[in-house]
C-alpha positions as a Markdown table, in Angstrom:
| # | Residue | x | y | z |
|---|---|---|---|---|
| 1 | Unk | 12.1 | -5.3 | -33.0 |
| 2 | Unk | 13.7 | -6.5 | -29.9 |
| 3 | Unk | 17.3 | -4.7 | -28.6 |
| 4 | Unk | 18.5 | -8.6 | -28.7 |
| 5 | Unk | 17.0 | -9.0 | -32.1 |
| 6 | Unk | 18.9 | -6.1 | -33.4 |
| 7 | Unk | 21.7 | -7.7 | -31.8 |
| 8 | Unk | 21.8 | -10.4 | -33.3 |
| 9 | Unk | 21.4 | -9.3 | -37.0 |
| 10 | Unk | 24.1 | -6.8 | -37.1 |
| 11 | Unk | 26.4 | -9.8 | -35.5 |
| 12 | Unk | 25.4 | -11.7 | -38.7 |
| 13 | Unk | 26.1 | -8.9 | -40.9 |
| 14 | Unk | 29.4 | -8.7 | -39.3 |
| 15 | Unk | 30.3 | -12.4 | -39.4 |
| 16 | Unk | 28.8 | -12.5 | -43.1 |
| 17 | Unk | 32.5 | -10.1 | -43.9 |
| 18 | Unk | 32.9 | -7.9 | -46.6 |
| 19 | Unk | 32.8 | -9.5 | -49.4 |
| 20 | Unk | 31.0 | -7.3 | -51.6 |
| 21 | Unk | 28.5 | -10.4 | -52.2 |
| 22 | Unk | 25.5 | -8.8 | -50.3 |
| 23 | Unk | 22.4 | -7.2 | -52.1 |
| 24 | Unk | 21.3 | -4.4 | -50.0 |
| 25 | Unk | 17.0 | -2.7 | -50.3 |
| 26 | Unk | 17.3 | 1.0 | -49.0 |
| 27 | Unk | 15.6 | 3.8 | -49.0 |
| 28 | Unk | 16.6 | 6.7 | -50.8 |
| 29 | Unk | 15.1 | 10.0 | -52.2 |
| 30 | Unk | 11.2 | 8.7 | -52.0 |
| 31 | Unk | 12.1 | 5.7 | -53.6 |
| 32 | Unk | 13.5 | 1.7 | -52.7 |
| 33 | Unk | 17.2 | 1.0 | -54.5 |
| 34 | Unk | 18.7 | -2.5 | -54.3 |
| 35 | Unk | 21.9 | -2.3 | -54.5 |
| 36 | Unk | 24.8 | -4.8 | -54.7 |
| 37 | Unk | 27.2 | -4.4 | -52.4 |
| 38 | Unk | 30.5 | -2.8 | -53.5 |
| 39 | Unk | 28.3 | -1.6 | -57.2 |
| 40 | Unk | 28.5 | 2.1 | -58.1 |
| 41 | Unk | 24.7 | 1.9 | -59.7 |
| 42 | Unk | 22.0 | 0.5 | -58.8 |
| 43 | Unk | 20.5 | -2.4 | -59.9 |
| 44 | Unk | 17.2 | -1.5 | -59.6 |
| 45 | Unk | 14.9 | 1.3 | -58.1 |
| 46 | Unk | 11.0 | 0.9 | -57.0 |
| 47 | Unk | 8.2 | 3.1 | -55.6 |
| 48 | Unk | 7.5 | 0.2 | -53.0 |
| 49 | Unk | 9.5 | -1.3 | -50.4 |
| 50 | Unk | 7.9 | -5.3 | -51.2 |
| 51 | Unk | 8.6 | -4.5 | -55.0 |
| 52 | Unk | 12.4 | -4.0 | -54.0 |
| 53 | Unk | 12.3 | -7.0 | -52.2 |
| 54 | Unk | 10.8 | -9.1 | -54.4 |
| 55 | Unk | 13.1 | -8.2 | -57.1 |
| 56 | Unk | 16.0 | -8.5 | -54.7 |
| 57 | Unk | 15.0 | -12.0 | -53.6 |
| 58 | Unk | 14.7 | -13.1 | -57.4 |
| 59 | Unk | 18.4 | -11.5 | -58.2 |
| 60 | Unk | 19.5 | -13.6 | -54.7 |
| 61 | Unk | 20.5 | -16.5 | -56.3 |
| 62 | Unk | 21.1 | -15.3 | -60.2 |
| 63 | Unk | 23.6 | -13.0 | -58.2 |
| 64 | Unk | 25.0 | -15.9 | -56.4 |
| 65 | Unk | 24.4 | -13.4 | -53.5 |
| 66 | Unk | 25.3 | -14.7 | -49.3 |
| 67 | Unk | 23.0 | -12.4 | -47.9 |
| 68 | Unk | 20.2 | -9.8 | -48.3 |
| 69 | Unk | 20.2 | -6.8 | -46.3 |
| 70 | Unk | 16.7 | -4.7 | -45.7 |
| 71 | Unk | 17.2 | -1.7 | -44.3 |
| 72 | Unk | 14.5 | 0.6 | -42.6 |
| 73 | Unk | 14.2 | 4.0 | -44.1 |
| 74 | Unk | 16.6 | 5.5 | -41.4 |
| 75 | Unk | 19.2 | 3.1 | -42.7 |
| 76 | Unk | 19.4 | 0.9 | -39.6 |
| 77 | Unk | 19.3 | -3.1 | -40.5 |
| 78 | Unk | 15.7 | -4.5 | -40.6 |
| 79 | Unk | 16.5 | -7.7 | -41.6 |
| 80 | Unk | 19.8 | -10.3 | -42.9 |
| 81 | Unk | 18.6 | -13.1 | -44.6 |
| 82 | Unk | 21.5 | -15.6 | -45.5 |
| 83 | Unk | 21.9 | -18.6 | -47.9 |
C-alpha cells in the first residue's frame, strides 16, 4: 500500500468521528476479533482473517454500522470501507 493510500484512509477514519458506530477486524492472540467500536466484548472471534470479514460485512448493515475498519495484524489500518 501506497504512503498516499495510507494517507488517505486514516483521513477517512478521522473525518468518519467517533461515534462509536464503526465495526473494527483485528488481530489478536492468534485469532481475528470484530469488534464494535466503543463494545467491551467482542462480537465475534475467527481463526481466519476472510471469516472475520465476512461476518463483519454481514453485521454492517444489521449494526446500522458507518464504517468497517480492517486492520493488519500490527494494528495499522488496512482498509475503511464506508456506507
Amino acid at each position: 500500500m501506497t504512503r498516499a493510500t495510507v494517507k488517505a484512509i486514516e483521513k477517512d477514519f478521522r473525518n468518519a468521528g467517533p461515534t462509536g458506530n464503526k465495526l473494527h477486524v483485528f488481530h489478536r492472540s492468534g485469532r481475528w476479533v470484530l469488534l464494535k467500536e466503543g463494545a467491551s466484548r467482542a462480537s465475534s472471534i475467527h481463526d481466519s482473517k476472510a471469516a472475520a470479514i465476512t461476518k463483519a460485512k454481514a453485521l454492517f448493515d444489521l449494526h446500522k454500522s458507518e464504517a468497517l475498519v480492517i486492520h493488519q495484524p500490527d494494528g495499522s489500518i488496512e482498509n475503511f470501507i464506508t456506507v
